[in-house]
BAFIBA-650359 format. One line per 4 residues: their letters; for each residue x, y, z of C-alpha. Coordinates in nm, 4 decimals, always signed. Last residue first. Layout:
% residues N
a> X/Y/Z | ... $
***
This chain:
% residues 339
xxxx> -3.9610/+0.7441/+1.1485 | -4.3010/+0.5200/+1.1938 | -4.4457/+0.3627/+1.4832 | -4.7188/+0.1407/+1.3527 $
xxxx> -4.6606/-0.1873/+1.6209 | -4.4085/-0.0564/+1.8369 | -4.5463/-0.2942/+2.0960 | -4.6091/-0.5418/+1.8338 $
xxxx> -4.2265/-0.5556/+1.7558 | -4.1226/-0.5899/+2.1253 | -4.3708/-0.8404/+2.1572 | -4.2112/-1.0441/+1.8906 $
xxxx> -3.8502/-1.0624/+2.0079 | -3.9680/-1.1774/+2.3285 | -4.2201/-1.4550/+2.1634 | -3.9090/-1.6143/+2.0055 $
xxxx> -3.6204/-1.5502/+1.7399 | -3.2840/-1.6783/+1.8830 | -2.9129/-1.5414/+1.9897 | -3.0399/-1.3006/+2.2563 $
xxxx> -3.0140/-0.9678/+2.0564 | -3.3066/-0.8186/+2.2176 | -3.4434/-0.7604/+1.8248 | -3.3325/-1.1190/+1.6995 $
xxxx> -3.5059/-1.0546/+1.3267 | -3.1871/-0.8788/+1.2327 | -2.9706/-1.2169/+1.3520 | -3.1751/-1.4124/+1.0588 $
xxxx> -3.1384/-1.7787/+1.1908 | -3.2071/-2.0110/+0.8499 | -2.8846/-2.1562/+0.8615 | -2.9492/-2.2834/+1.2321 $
xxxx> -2.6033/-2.1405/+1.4499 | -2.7821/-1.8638/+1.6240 | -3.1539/-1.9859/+1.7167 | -3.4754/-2.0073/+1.5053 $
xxxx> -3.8011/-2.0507/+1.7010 | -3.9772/-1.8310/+1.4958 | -3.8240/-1.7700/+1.1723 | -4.1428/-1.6822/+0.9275 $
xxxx> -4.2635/-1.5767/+1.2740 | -4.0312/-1.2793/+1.2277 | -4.0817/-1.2078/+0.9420 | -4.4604/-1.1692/+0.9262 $
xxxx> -4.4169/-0.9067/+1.1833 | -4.1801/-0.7175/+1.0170 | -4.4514/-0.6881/+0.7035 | -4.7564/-0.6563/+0.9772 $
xxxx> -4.6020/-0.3281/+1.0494 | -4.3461/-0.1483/+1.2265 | -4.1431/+0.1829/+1.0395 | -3.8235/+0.2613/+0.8637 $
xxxx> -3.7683/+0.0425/+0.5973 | -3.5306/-0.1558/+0.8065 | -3.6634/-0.5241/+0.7604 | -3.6517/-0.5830/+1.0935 $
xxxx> -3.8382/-0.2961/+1.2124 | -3.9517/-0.4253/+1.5858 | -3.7086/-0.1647/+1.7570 | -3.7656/+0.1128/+1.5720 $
xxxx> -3.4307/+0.2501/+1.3176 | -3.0311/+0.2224/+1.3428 | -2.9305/+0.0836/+1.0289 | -2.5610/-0.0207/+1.0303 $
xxxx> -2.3625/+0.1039/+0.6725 | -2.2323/-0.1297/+0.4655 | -1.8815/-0.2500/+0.4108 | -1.7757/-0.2154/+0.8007 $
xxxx> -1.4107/+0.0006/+0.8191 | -1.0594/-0.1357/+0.8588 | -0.7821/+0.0631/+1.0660 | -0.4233/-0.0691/+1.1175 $
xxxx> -0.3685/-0.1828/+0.7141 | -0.1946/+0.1622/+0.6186 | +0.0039/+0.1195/+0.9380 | +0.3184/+0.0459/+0.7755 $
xxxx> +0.6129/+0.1583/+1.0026 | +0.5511/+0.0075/+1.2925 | +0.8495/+0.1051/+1.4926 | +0.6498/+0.1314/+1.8045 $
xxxx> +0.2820/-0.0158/+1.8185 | +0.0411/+0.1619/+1.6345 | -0.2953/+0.2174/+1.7122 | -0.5482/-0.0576/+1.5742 $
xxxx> -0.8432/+0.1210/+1.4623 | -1.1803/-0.0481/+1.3751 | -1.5032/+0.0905/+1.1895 | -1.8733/+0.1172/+1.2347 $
xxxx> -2.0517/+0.2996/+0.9636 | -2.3719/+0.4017/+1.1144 | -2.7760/+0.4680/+0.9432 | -2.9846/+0.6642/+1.0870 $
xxxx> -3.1955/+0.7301/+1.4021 | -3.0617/+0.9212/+1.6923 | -2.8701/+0.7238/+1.9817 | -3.0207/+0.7119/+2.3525 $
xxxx> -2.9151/+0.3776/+2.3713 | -2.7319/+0.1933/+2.1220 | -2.5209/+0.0405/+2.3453 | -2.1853/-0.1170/+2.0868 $
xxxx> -2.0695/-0.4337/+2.2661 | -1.7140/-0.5050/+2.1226 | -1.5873/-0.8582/+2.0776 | -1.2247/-0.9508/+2.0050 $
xxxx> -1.0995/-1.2177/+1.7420 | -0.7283/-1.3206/+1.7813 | -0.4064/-1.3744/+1.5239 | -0.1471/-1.4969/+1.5845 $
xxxx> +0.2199/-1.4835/+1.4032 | +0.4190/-1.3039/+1.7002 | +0.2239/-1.2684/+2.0322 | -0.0709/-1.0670/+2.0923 $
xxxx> -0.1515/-0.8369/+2.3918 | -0.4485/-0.6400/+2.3628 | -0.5939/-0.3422/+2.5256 | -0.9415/-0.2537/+2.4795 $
xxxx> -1.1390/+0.0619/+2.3419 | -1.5083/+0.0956/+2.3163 | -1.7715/+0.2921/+2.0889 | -1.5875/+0.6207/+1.9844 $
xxxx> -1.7382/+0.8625/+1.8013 | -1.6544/+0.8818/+1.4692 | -1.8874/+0.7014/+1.2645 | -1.9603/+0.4523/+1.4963 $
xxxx> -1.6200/+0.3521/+1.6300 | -1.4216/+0.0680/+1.7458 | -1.0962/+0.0744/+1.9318 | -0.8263/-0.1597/+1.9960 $
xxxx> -0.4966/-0.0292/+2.1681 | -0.1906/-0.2109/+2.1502 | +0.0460/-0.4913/+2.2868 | +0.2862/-0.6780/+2.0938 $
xxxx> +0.4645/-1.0115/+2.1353 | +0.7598/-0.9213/+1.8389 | +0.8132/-1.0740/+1.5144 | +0.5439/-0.8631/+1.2687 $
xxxx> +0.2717/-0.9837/+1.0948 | +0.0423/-1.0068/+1.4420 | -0.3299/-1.0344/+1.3364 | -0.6230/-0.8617/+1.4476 $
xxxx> -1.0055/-0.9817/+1.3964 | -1.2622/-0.7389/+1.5201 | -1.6082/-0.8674/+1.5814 | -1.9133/-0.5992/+1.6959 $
xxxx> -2.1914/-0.7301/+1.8805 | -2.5340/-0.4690/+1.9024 | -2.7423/-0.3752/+2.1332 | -3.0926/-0.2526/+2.1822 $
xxxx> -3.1632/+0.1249/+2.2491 | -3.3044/+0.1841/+1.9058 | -3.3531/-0.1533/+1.7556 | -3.0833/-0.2561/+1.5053 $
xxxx> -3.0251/-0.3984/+1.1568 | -2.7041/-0.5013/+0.9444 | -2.6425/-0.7851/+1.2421 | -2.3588/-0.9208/+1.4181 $
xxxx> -2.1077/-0.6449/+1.3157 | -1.8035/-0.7051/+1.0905 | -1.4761/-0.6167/+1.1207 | -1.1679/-0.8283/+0.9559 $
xxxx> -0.8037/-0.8203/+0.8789 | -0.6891/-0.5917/+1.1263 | -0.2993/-0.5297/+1.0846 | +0.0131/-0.5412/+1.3785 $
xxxx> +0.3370/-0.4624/+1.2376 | +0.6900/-0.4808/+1.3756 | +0.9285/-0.6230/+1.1991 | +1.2735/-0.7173/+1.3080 $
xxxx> +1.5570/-0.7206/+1.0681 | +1.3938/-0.4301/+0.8982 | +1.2965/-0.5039/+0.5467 | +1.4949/-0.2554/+0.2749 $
xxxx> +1.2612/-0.0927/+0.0232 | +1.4548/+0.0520/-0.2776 | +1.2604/+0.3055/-0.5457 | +1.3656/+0.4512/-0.8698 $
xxxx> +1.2922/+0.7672/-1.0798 | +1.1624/+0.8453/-1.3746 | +1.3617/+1.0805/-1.6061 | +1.2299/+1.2769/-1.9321 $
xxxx> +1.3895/+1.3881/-2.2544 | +1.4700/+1.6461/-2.5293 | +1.7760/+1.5683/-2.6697 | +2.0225/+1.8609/-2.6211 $
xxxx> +2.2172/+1.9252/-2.9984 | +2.6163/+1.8151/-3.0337 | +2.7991/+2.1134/-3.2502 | +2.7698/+2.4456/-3.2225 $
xxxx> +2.8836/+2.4200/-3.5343 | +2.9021/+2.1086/-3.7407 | +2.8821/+1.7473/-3.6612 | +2.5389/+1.6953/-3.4750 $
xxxx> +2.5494/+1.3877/-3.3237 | +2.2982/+1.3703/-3.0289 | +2.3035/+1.5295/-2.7044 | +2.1372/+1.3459/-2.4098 $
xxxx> +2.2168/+1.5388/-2.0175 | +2.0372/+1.4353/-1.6712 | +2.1204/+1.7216/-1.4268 | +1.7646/+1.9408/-1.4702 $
xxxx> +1.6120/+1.5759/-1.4858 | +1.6754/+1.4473/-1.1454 | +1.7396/+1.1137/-1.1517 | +1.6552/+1.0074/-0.7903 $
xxxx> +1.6933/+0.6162/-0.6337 | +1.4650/+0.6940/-0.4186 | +1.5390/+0.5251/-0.0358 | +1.3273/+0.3126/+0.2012 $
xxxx> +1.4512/+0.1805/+0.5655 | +1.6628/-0.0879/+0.6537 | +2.0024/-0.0484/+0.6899 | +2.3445/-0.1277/+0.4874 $
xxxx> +2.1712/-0.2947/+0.1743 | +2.4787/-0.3036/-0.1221 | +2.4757/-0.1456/-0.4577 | +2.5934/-0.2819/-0.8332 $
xxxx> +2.5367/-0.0065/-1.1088 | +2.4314/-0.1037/-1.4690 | +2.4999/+0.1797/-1.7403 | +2.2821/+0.3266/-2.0406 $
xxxx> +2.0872/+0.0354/-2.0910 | +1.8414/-0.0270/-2.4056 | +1.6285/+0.1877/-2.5803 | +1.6355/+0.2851/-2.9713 $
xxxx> +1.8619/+0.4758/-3.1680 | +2.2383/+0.4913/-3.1365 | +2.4222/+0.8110/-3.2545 | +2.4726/+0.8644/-3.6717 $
xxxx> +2.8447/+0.9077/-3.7544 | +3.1951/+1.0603/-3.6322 | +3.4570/+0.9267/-3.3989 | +3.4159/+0.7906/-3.0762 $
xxxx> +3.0764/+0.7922/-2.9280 | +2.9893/+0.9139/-2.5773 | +2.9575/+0.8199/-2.1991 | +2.9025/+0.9882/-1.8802 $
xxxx> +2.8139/+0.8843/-1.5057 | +2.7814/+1.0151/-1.1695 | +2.6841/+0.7995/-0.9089 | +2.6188/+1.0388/-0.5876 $
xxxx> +2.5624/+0.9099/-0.2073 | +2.3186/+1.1060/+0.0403 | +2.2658/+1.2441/+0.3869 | +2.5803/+1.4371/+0.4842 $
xxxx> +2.7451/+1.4582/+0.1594 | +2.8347/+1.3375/-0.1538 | +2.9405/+1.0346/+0.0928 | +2.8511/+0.6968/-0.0999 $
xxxx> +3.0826/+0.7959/-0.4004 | +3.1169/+0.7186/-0.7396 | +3.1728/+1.0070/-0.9606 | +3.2854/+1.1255/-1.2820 $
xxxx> +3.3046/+0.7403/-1.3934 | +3.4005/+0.7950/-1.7877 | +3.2610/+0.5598/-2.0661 | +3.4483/+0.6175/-2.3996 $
xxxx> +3.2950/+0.4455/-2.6875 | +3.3218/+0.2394/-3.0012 | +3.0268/+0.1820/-3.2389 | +2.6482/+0.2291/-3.2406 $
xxxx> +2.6030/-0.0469/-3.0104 | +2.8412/+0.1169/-2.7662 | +2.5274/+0.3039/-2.6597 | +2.3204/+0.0201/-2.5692 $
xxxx> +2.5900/-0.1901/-2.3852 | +2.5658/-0.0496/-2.0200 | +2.8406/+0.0787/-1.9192 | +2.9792/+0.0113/-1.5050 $
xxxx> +2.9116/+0.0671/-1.1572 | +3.0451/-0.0076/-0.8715 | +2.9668/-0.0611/-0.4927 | +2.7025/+0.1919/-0.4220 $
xxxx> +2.6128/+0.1910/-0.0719 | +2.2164/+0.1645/+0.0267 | +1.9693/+0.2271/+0.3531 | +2.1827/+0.5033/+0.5443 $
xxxx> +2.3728/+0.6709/+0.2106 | +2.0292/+0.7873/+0.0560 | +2.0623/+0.7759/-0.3350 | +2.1347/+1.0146/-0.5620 $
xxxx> +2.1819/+0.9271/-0.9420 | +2.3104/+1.1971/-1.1681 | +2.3267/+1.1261/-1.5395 | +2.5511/+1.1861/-1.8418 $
xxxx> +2.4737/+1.1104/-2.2348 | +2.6419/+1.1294/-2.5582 | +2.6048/+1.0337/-2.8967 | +2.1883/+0.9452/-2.9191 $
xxxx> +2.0830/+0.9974/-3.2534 | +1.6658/+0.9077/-3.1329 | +1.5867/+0.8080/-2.8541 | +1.2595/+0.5950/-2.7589 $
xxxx> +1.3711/+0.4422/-2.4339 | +1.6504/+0.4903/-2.2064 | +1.8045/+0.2993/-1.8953 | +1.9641/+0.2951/-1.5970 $
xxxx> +1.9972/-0.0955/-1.5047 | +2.0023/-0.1454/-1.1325 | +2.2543/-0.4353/-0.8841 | +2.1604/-0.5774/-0.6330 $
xxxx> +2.3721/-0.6764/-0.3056 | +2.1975/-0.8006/+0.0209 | +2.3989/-0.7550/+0.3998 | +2.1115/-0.5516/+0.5262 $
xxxx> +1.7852/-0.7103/+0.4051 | +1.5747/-0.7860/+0.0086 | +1.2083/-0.7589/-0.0094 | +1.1378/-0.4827/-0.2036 $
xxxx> +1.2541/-0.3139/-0.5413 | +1.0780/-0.0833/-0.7302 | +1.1284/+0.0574/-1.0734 | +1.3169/-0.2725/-1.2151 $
xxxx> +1.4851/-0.1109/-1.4207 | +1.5759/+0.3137/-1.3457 | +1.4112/+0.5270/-1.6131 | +1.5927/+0.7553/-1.8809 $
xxxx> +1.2822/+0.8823/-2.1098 | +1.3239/+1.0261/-2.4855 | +0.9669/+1.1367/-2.6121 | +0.8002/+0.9999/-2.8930 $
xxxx> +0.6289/+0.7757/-2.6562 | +0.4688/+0.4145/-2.7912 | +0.7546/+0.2658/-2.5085 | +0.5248/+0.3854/-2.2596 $
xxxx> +0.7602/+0.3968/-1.9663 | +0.6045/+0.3809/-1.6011 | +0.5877/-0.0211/-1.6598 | +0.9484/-0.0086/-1.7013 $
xxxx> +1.0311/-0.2702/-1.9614 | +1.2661/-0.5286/-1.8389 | +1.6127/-0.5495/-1.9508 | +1.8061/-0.8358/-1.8048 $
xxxx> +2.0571/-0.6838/-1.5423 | +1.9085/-0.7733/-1.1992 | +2.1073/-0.9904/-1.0240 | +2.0235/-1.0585/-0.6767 $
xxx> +2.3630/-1.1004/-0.4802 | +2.3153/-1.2762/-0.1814 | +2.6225/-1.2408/+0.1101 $
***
């Protein structure tokens, strides 16, 4: 079994320690990457208070994912002078769903309260299933009193609570992501085609098989079914048939349905930066009409084929991987056609 310690104070980067306002956070805020069998261990801590003599908190946590093992005082209060630290409750079955860490601690004797931040209490927990889990502090049962001697006594410090956050990695992962779309030209001739590239990679540790789809907009171009082992990653080609579509510009985007137990699919679906210009065929500069301007561009790479650095895929209206005499009679038979 790992244990990650955790108990050197880091400022929470939800905590603006320039507030004039009490806060009781948990440190470190988030924490990811660990598996069942892990221990860590959480500060709960407070910044900006002021006369502190006193305090109690409830922590709830989801009994599936994490088990509190202990849990113990922190040293910020006790800096004022001696204390008594009192474990109300400690208990991974509160109830049906959740565990409960229930803490309190105050000053002996009489005197000013501890000012400052620092850690209330540190509590040690172990993974016992993947999953995600808050590590809540609800406010309405989060108590600070400071050290007022006479009657009523002790005063309510006026405070805030952030809650925590545990990530716990499956032992298998299943995740499929598309890390790249992009179409083979920005350009394109009414009723001419055009090649979209997806690129999907496997993240997870499973062979998986899932539905590909591309879309203009939202209407849906093609779908295929791929198969794609652990760690791989593989390009696919869509052909998107532009014919009988309206003029305009396109945004082309890919969706990658989930496979099961994928639980982050925020990557599945990446969209074209740029929009696709559907215009005449002929306009290869895409402002909308045929004239000696596209013309002139197109002999400018005459001859070029797919591969040369100079090959300009917008200027290859029939989309046959070079610029020649095809490409150009298409343009001069829409010679001053306009949208």
């Amino acid at each position: 079994m790992f244990t990650l310690f955790l108990l050197t104070t880091i400022p929470n980067r939800h905590i603006s320690q320039a507030s004039s306002i009490a806060t009781v956070y948990i440190e470190p805020p988030e924490i990811t990457g660990l598996t069942i069998g892990e221990d860590f261990i959480i500060n709960v801590s407070i910044a900006n208070v002021s006369d502190l003599a006193g305090w109690e908190f409830r922590l709830y946590f989801l009994s599936r994912v994490i088990n509190v093992i202990d849990a113990q005082e922190g040293p910020f209060l006790k800096s004022a002078r001696s204390t008594i630290f009192v474990e109300a409750t400690v208990t991974n079955y509160y109830n049906s769903t959740h565990g409960l860490v229930r803490l309190a601690c105050a000053l002996l004797g009489s005197g000013h309260g501890a000012d400052g931040s620092g850690i209330l209490a540190t509590i040690n927990f172990t993974i016992v299933g993947a999953g995600q889990t808050s590590l809540s502090l609800p406010q309405k049962e989060t108590k600070l009193l400071d050290s007022t001697p006479t009657p009523p006594g002790p005063q309510p410090i006026t405070h805030t609570t952030t809650d925590g956050y545990v990530y716990v990695k499956p032992i298998g992962i299943h995740d499929i992501a598309i890390t790249l779309t992009t179409t083979s030209k920005t350009i394109v001739g009414q009723g001419y085609p055009l090649s979209i590239n997806v690129t999907t990679h496997n993240k997870g540790n499973f062979t998986e098989t899932f539905n590909l789809t591309v879309y203009c907009n939202t209407t849906t171009i093609e779908t295929q079914t791929i198969t794609l082992p652990n760690g791989t990653s593989t390009t696919t080609t869509f052909l998107w048939n532009t014919t009988g579509l309206t003029y305009g510009n396109y945004t082309i985007s890919a969706y990658a349905s989930p496979v099961p137990n994928e639980e982050y699919t925020q990557d599945n679906t990446f969209k074209v930066n740029g929009a696709v210009c559907m215009t005449i065929p002929g306009d290869v500069d895409g402002d909308r009409d045929v004239d000696i301007y596209d013309v002139v561009k197109m002999c400018s790479v005459y001859g070029v084929k797919k591969g040369d650095p100079k090959y300009d895929a917008n200027s290859d209206v029939n989309n046959d991987k070079k610029i020649d005499i095809y490409d150009v009679v298409i343009a001069c038979a829409h010679y001053g056609e306009t949208v």
